[in-house]
TIMI-2910 file (N, C-alpha, C, CB; in pm, 1 decimal, decimal comma, always signed):
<rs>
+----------+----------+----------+----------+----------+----------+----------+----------+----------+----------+----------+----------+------+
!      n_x !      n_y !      n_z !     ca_x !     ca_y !     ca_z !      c_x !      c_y !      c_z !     cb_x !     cb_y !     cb_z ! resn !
+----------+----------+----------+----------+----------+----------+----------+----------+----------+----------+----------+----------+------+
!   +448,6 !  +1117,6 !  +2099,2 !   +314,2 !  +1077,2 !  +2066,6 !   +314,2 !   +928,1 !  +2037,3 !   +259,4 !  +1157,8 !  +1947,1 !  Unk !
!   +185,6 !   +880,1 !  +2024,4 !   +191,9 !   +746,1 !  +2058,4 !    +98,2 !   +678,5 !  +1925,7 !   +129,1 !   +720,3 !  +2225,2 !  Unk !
!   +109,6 !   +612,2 !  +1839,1 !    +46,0 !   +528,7 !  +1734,7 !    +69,0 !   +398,3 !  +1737,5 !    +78,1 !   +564,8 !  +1614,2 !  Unk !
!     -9,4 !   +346,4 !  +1666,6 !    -45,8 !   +161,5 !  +1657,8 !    -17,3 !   +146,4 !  +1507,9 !   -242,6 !    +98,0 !  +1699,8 !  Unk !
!    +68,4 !    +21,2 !  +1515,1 !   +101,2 !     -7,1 !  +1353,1 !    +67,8 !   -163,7 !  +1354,4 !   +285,9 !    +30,2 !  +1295,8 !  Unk !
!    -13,4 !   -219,0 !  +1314,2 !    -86,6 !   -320,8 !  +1296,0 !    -90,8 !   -374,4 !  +1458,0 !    -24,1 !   -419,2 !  +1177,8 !  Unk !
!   -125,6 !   -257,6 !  +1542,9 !   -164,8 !   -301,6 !  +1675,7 !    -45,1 !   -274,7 !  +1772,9 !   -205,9 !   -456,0 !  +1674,0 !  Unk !
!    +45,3 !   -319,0 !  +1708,9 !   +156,5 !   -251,2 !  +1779,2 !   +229,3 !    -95,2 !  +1815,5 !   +229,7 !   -303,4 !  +1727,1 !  Unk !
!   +266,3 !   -100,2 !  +1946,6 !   +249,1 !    +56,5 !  +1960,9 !   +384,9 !   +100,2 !  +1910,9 !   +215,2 !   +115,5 !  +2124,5 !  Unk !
!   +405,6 !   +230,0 !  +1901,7 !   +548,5 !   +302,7 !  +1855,2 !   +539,1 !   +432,1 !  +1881,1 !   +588,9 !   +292,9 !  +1702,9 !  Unk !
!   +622,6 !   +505,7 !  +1932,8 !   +681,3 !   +652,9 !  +1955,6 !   +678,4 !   +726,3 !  +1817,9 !   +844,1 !   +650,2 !  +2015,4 !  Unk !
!   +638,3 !   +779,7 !  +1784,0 !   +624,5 !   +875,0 !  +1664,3 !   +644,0 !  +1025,6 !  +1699,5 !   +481,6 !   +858,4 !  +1600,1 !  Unk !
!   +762,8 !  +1138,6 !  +1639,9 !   +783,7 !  +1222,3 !  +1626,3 !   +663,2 !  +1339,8 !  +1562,1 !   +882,7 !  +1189,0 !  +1580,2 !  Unk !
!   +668,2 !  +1457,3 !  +1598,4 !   +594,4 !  +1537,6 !  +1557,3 !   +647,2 !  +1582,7 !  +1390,2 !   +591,3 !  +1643,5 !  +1668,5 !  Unk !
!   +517,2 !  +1545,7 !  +1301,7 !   +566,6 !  +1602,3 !  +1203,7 !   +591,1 !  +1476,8 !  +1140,1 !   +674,0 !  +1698,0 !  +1226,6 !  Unk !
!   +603,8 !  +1394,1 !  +1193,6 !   +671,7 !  +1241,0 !  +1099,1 !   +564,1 !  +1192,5 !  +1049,4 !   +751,0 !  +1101,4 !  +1187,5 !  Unk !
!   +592,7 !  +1139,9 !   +923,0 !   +537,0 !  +1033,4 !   +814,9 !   +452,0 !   +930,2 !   +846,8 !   +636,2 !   +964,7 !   +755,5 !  Unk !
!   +384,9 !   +861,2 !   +826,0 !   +362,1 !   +756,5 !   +852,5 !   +491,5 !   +629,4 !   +783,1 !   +217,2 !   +755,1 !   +809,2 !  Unk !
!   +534,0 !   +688,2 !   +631,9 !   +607,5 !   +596,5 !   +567,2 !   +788,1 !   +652,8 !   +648,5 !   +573,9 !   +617,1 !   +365,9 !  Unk !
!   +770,3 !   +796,2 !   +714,4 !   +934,6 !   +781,1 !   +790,4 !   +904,9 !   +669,4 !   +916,0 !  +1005,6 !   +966,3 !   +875,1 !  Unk !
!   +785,2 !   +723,2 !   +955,8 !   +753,3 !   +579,1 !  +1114,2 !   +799,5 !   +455,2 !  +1023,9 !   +520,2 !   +538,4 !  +1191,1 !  Unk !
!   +781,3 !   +381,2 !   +961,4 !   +777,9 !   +222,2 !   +952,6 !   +926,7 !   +246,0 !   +864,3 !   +612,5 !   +128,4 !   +858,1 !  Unk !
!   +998,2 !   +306,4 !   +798,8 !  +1118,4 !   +301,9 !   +795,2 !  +1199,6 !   +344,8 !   +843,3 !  +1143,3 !   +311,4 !   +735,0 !  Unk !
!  +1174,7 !   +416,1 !  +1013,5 !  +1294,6 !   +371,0 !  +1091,4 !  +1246,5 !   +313,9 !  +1185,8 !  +1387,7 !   +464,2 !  +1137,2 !  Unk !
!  +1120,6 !   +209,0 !  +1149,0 !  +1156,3 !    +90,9 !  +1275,9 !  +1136,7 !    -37,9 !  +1199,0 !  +1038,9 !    +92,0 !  +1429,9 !  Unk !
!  +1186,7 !    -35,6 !  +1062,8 !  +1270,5 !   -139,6 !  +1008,8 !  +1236,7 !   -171,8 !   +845,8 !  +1247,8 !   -271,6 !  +1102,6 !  Unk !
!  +1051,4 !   -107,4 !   +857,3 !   +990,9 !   -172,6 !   +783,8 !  +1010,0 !   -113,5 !   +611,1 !   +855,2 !   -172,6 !   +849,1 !  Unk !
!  +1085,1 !   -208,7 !   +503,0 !  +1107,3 !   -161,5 !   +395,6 !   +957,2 !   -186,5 !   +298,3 !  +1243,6 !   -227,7 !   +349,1 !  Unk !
!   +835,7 !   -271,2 !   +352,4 !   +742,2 !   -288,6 !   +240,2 !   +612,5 !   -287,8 !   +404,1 !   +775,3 !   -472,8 !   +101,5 !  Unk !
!   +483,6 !   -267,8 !   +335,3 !   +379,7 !   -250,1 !   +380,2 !   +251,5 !   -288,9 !   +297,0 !   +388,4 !   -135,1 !   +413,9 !  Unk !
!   +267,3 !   -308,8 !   +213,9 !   +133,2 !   -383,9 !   +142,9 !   +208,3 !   -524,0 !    +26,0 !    +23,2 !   -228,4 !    +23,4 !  Unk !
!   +122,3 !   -557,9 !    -86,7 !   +204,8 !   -618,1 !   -150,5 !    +26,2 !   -623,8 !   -259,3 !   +312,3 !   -768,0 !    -62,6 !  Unk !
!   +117,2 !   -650,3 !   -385,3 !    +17,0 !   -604,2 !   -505,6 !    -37,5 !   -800,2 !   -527,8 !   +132,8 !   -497,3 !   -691,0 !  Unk !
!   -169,3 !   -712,5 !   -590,5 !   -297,2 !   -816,8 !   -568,9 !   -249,8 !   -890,5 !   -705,1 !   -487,5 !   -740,7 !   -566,8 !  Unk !
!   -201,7 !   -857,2 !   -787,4 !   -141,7 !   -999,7 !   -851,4 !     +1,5 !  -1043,5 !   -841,1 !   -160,3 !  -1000,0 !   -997,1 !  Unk !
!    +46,2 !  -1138,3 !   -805,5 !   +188,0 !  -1170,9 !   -795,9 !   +233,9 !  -1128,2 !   -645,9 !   +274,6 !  -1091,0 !   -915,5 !  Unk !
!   +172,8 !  -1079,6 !   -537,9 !   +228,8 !  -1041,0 !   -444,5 !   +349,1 !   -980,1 !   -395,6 !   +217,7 !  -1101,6 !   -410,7 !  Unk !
!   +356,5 !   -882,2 !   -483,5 !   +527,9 !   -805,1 !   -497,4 !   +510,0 !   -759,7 !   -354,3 !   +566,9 !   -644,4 !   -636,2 !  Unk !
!   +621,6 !   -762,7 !   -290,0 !   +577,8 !   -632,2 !   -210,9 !   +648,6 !   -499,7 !   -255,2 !   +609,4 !   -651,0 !    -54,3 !  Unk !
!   +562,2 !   -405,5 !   -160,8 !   +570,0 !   -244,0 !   -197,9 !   +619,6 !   -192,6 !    -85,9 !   +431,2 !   -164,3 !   -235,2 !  Unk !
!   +630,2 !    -74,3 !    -72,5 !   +670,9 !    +24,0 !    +16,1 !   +677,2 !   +176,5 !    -42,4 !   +803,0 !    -19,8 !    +65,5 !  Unk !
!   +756,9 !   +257,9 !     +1,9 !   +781,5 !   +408,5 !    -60,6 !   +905,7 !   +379,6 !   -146,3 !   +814,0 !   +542,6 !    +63,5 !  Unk !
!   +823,8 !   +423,0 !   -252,6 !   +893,4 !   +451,1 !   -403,0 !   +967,6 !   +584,3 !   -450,9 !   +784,0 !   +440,7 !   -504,2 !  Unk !
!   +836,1 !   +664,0 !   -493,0 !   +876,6 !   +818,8 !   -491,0 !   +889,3 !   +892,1 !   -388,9 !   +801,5 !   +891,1 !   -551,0 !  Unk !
!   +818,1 !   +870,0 !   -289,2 !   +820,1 !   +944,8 !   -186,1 !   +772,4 !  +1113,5 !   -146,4 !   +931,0 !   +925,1 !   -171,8 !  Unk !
!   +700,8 !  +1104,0 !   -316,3 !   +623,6 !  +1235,4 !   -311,1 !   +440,0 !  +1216,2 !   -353,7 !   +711,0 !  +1345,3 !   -434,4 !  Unk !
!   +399,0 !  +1096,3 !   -348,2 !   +278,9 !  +1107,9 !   -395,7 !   +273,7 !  +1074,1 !   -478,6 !   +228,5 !  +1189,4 !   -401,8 !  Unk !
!   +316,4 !  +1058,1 !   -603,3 !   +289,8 !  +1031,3 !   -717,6 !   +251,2 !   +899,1 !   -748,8 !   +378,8 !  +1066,5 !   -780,2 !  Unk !
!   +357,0 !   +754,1 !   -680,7 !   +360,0 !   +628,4 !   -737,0 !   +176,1 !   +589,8 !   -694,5 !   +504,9 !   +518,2 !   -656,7 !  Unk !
!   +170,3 !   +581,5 !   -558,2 !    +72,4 !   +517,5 !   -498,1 !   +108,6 !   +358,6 !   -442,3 !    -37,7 !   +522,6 !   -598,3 !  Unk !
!   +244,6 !   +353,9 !   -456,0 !   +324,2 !   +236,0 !   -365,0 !   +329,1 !   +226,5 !   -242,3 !   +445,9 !   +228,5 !   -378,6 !  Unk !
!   +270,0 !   +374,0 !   -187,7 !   +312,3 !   +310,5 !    -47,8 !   +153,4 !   +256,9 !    +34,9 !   +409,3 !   +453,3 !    +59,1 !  Unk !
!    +57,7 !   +282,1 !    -28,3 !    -88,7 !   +241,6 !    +16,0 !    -99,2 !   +195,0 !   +134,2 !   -150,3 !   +145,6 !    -60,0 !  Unk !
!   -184,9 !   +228,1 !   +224,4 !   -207,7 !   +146,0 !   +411,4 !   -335,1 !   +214,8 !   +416,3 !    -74,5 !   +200,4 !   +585,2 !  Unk !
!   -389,9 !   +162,1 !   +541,0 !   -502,9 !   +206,8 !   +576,7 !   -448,9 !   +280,5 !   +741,4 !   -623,9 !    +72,6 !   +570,6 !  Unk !
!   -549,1 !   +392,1 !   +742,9 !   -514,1 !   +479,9 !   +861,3 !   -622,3 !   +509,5 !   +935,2 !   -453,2 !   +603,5 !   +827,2 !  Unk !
!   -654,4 !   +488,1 !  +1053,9 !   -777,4 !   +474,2 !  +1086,2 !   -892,8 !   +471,6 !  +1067,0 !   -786,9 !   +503,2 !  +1122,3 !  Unk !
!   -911,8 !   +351,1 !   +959,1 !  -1010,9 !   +289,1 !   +859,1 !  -1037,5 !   +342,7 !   +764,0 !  -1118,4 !   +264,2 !   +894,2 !  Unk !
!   -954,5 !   +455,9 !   +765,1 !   -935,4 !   +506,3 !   +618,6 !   -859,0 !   +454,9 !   +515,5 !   -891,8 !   +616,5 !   +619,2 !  Unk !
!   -891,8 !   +375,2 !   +380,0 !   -781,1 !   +311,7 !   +291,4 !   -756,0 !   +381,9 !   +204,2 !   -800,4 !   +194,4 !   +233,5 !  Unk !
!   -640,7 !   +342,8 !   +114,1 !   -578,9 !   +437,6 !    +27,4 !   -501,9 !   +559,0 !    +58,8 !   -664,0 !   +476,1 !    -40,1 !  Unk !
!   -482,8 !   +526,2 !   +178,4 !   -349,4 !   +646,6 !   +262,1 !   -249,1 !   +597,4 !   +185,3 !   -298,0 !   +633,0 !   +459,8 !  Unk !
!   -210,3 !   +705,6 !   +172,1 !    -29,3 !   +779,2 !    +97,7 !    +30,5 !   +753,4 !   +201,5 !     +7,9 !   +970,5 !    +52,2 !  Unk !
!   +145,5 !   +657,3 !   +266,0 !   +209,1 !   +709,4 !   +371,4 !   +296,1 !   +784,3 !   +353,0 !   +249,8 !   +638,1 !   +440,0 !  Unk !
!   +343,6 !   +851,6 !   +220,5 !   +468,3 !   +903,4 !   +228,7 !   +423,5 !  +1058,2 !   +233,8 !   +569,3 !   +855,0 !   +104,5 !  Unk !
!   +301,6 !  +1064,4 !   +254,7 !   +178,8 !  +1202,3 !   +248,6 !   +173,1 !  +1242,8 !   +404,5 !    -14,5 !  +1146,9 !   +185,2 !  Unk !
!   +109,0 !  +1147,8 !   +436,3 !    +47,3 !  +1126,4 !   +572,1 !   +121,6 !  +1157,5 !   +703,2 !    +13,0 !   +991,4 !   +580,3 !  Unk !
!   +117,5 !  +1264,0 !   +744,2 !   +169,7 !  +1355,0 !   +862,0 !    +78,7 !  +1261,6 !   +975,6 !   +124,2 !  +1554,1 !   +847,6 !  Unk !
!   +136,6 !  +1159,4 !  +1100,4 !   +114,0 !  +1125,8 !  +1226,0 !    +15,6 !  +1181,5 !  +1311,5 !   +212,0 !  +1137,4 !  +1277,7 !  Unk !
!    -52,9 !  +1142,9 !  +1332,9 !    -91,2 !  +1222,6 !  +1471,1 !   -160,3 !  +1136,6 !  +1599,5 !   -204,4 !  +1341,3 !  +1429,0 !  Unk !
!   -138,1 !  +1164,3 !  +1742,7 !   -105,8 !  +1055,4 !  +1849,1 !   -238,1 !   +998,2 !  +1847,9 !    -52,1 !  +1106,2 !  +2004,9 !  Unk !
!   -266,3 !   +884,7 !  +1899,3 !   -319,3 !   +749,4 !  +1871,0 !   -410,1 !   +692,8 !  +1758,7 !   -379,5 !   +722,8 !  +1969,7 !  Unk !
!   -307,4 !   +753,6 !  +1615,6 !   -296,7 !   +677,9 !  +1492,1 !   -322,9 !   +508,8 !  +1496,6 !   -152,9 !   +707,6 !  +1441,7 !  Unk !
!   -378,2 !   +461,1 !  +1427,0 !   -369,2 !   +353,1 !  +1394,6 !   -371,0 !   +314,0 !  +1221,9 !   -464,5 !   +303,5 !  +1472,8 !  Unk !
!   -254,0 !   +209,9 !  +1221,3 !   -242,6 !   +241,0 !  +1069,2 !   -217,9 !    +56,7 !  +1030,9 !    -79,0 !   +377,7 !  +1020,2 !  Unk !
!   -298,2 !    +20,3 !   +957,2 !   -284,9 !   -124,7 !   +920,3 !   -185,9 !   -148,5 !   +764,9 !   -457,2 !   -184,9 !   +901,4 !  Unk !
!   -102,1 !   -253,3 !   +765,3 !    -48,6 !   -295,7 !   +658,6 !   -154,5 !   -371,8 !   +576,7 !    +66,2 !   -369,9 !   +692,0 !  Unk !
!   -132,4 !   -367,0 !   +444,8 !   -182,5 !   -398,8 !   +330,8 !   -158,6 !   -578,5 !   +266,4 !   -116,5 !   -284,9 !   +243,9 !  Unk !
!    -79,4 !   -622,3 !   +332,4 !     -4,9 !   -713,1 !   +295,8 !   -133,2 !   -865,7 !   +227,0 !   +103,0 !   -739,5 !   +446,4 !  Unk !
!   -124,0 !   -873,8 !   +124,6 !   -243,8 !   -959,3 !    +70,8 !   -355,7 !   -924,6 !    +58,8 !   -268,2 !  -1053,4 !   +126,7 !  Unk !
!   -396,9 !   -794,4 !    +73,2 !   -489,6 !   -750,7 !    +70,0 !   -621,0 !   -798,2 !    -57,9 !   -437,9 !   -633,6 !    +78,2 !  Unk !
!   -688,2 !   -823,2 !    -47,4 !   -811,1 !   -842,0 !   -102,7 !   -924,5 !   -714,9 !   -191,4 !   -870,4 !   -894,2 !    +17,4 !  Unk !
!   -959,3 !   -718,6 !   -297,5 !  -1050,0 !   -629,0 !   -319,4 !  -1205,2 !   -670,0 !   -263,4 !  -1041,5 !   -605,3 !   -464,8 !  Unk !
!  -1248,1 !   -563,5 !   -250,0 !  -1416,1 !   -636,7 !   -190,6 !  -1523,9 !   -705,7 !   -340,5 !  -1541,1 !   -456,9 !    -97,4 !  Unk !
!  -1599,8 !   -770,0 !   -279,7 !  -1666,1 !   -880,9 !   -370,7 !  -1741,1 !   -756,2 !   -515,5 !  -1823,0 !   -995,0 !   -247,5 !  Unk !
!  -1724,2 !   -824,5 !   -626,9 !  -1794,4 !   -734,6 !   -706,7 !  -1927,7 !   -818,2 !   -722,1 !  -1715,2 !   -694,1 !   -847,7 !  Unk !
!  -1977,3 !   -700,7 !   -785,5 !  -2159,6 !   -712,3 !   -819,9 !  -2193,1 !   -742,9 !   -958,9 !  -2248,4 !   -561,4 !   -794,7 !  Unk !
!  -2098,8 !   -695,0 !  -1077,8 !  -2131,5 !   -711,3 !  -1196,6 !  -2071,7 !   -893,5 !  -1232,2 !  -2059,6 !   -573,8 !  -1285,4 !  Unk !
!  -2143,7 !   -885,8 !  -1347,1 !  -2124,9 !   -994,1 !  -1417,0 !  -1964,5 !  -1030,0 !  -1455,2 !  -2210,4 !   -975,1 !  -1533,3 !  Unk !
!  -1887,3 !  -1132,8 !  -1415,5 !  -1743,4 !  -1154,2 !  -1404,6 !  -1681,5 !  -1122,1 !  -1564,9 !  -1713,0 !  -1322,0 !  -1346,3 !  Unk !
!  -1785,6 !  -1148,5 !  -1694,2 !  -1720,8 !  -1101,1 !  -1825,3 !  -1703,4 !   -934,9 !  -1825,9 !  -1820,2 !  -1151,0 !  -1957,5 !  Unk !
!  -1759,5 !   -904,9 !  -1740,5 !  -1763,1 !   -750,0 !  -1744,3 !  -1621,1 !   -679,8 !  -1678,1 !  -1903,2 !   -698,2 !  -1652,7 !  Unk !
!  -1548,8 !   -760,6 !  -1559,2 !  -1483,0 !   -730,8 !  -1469,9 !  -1343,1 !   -729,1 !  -1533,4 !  -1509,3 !   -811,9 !  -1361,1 !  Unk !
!  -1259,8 !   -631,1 !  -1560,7 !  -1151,8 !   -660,9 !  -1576,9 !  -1016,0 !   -609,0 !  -1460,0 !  -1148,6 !   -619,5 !  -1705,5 !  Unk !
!   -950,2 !   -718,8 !  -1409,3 !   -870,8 !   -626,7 !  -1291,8 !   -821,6 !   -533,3 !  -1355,3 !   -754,3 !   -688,0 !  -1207,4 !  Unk !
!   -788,2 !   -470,8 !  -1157,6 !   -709,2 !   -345,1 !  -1171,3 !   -557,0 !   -383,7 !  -1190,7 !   -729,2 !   -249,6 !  -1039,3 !  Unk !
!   -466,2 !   -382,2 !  -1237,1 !   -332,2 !   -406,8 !  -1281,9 !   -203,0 !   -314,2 !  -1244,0 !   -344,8 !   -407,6 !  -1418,7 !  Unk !
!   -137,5 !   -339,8 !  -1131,7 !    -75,6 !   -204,5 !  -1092,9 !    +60,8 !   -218,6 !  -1233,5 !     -6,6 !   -201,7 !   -882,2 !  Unk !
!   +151,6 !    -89,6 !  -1192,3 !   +239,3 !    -79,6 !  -1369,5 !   +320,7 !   -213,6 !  -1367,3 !   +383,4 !    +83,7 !  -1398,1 !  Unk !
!   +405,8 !   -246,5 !  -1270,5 !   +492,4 !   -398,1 !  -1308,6 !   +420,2 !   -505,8 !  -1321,9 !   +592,6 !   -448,8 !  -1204,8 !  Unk !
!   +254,8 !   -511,4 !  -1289,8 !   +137,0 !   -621,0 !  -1381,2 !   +162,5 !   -636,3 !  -1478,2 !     +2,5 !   -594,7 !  -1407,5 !  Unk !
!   +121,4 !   -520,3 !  -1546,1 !    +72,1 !   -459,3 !  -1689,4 !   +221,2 !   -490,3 !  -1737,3 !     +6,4 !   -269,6 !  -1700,7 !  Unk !
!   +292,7 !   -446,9 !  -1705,1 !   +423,0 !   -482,1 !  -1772,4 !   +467,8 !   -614,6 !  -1816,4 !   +515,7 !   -446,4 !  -1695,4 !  Unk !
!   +442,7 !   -689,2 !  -1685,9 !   +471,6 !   -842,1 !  -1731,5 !   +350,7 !   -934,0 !  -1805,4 !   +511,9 !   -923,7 !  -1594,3 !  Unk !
!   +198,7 !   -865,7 !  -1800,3 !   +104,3 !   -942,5 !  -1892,1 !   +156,1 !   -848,5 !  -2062,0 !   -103,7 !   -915,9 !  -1823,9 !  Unk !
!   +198,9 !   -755,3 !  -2065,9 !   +260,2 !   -724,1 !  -2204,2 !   +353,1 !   -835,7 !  -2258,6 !   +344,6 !   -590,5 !  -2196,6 !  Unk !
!   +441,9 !   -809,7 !  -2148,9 !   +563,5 !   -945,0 !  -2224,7 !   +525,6 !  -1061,3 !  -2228,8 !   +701,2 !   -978,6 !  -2153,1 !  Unk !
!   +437,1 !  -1078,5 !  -2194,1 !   +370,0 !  -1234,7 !  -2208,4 !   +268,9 !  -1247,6 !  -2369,0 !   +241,4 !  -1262,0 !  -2042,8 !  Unk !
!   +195,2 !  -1157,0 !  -2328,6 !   +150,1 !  -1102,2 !  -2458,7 !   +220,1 !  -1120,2 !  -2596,3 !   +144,1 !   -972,0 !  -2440,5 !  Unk !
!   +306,4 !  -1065,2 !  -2573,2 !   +412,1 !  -1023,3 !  -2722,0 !   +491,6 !  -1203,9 !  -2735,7 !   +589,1 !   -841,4 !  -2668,5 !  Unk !
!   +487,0 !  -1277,5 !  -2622,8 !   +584,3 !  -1397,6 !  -2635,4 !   +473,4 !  -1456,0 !  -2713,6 !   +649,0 !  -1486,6 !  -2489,5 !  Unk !
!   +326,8 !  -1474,2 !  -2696,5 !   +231,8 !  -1549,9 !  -2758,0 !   +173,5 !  -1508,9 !  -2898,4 !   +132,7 !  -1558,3 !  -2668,6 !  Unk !
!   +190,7 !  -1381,6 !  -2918,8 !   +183,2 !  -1317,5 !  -3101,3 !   +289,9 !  -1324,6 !  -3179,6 !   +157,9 !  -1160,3 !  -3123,0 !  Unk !
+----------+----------+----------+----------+----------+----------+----------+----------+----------+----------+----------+----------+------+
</rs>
Protein backbone atom coordinates (compact mmCIF):
# COMPACT_ATOMS: atom_id res chain seq x y z
CA UNK A 1 0.00 0.00 0.00
CA UNK A 2 1.01 3.30 -0.77
CA UNK A 3 1.05 6.66 1.69
CA UNK A 4 2.50 10.24 1.57
CA UNK A 5 4.60 11.49 4.45
CA UNK A 6 4.97 15.15 4.08
CA UNK A 7 4.34 14.47 0.31
CA UNK A 8 6.63 11.97 -0.03
CA UNK A 9 5.58 8.58 -1.03
CA UNK A 10 6.46 5.22 0.99
CA UNK A 11 5.45 1.47 0.92
CA UNK A 12 3.58 0.83 4.05
CA UNK A 13 2.75 -2.69 5.36
CA UNK A 14 -0.67 -3.87 6.29
CA UNK A 15 -1.39 -3.30 9.78
CA UNK A 16 1.59 -0.83 10.29
CA UNK A 17 1.68 2.29 12.40
CA UNK A 18 1.96 5.35 11.20
CA UNK A 19 4.80 5.92 14.09
CA UNK A 20 6.37 2.03 12.86
CA UNK A 21 6.22 3.81 9.03
CA UNK A 22 8.52 6.85 9.96
CA UNK A 23 10.71 4.69 12.23
CA UNK A 24 11.79 2.37 9.82
CA UNK A 25 12.42 4.87 7.26
CA UNK A 26 14.64 6.69 9.60
CA UNK A 27 12.54 9.13 11.22
CA UNK A 28 13.29 9.38 15.19
CA UNK A 29 11.09 12.87 15.80
CA UNK A 30 8.01 14.29 13.88
CA UNK A 31 6.77 17.36 15.48
CA UNK A 32 8.67 19.52 18.00
CA UNK A 33 6.98 21.41 21.12
CA UNK A 34 5.73 25.03 20.77
CA UNK A 35 7.99 26.29 23.43
CA UNK A 36 11.66 25.58 23.15
CA UNK A 37 11.31 23.43 20.08
CA UNK A 38 12.27 20.02 21.57
CA UNK A 39 11.71 17.64 19.22
CA UNK A 40 9.32 14.64 19.81
CA UNK A 41 8.58 11.43 18.43
CA UNK A 42 7.13 8.00 20.10
CA UNK A 43 7.67 7.91 23.69
CA UNK A 44 5.31 5.38 25.21
CA UNK A 45 4.19 3.94 22.40
CA UNK A 46 0.83 3.13 23.81
CA UNK A 47 -1.18 6.32 23.77
CA UNK A 48 -0.72 7.69 26.76
CA UNK A 49 2.25 10.46 26.30
CA UNK A 50 0.69 12.36 23.27
CA UNK A 51 4.43 12.76 21.90
CA UNK A 52 3.98 11.43 18.96
CA UNK A 53 1.21 14.10 17.50
CA UNK A 54 0.94 14.51 13.29
CA UNK A 55 -1.73 15.30 11.28
CA UNK A 56 -3.38 12.51 9.03
CA UNK A 57 -5.38 13.49 6.38
CA UNK A 58 -6.20 16.85 7.81
CA UNK A 59 -6.98 15.35 10.68
CA UNK A 60 -4.67 16.82 13.74
CA UNK A 61 -3.89 15.36 16.89
CA UNK A 62 -3.24 11.82 15.43
CA UNK A 63 -1.53 9.37 17.84
CA UNK A 64 0.88 7.84 15.48
CA UNK A 65 1.74 5.21 17.69
CA UNK A 66 -2.36 4.50 17.55
CA UNK A 67 -2.86 5.01 14.05
CA UNK A 68 -3.17 1.78 11.90
CA UNK A 69 -2.13 2.94 7.85
CA UNK A 70 -4.28 2.74 5.31
CA UNK A 71 -3.29 3.14 1.31
CA UNK A 72 -3.15 6.69 0.14
CA UNK A 73 -2.65 8.09 3.70
CA UNK A 74 -1.31 11.29 3.90
CA UNK A 75 0.28 12.27 7.06
CA UNK A 76 2.10 15.74 7.72
CA UNK A 77 4.94 16.38 10.35
CA UNK A 78 4.39 18.80 13.08
CA UNK A 79 7.69 20.31 13.14
CA UNK A 80 7.19 24.18 14.42
CA UNK A 81 3.98 23.97 14.38
CA UNK A 82 1.91 26.97 15.31
CA UNK A 83 -1.34 27.25 17.38
CA UNK A 84 -4.19 29.08 15.47
CA UNK A 85 -4.77 32.88 16.30
CA UNK A 86 -6.77 33.35 19.60
CA UNK A 87 -9.86 35.57 20.08
CA UNK A 88 -9.75 36.37 23.77
CA UNK A 89 -8.06 39.10 25.38
CA UNK A 90 -4.04 38.12 25.63
CA UNK A 91 -4.30 38.66 29.83
CA UNK A 92 -6.73 35.97 29.64
CA UNK A 93 -4.53 33.50 27.53
CA UNK A 94 -2.33 31.33 29.28
CA UNK A 95 -0.21 28.72 27.09
CA UNK A 96 -0.57 25.29 26.75
CA UNK A 97 2.78 23.89 28.37
CA UNK A 98 3.67 20.35 27.38
CA UNK A 99 5.35 18.29 30.85
CA UNK A 100 9.31 19.15 30.11
CA UNK A 101 7.78 23.11 29.76
CA UNK A 102 6.21 23.03 32.92
CA UNK A 103 9.12 21.40 34.30
CA UNK A 104 11.68 23.81 33.31
CA UNK A 105 9.31 27.12 34.02
CA UNK A 106 9.15 25.33 37.73
CA UNK A 107 12.89 25.36 38.04
CA UNK A 108 13.09 28.68 36.99
CA UNK A 109 10.47 29.56 39.27
CA UNK A 110 12.01 28.12 42.43
CA UNK A 111 15.66 29.81 41.19
CA UNK A 112 13.72 33.34 41.46
CA UNK A 113 11.84 32.70 45.13
Amino acid sequence: MTVYVDGERHRALPGQTVAALLLATGHRSWRTTRLGGRPRGVFCGIGVCYDCLLVVNGLPDVRACLRELRDGDRVETLRGARLPACTEAPETVRPVRDTADAEEADDEADEVA
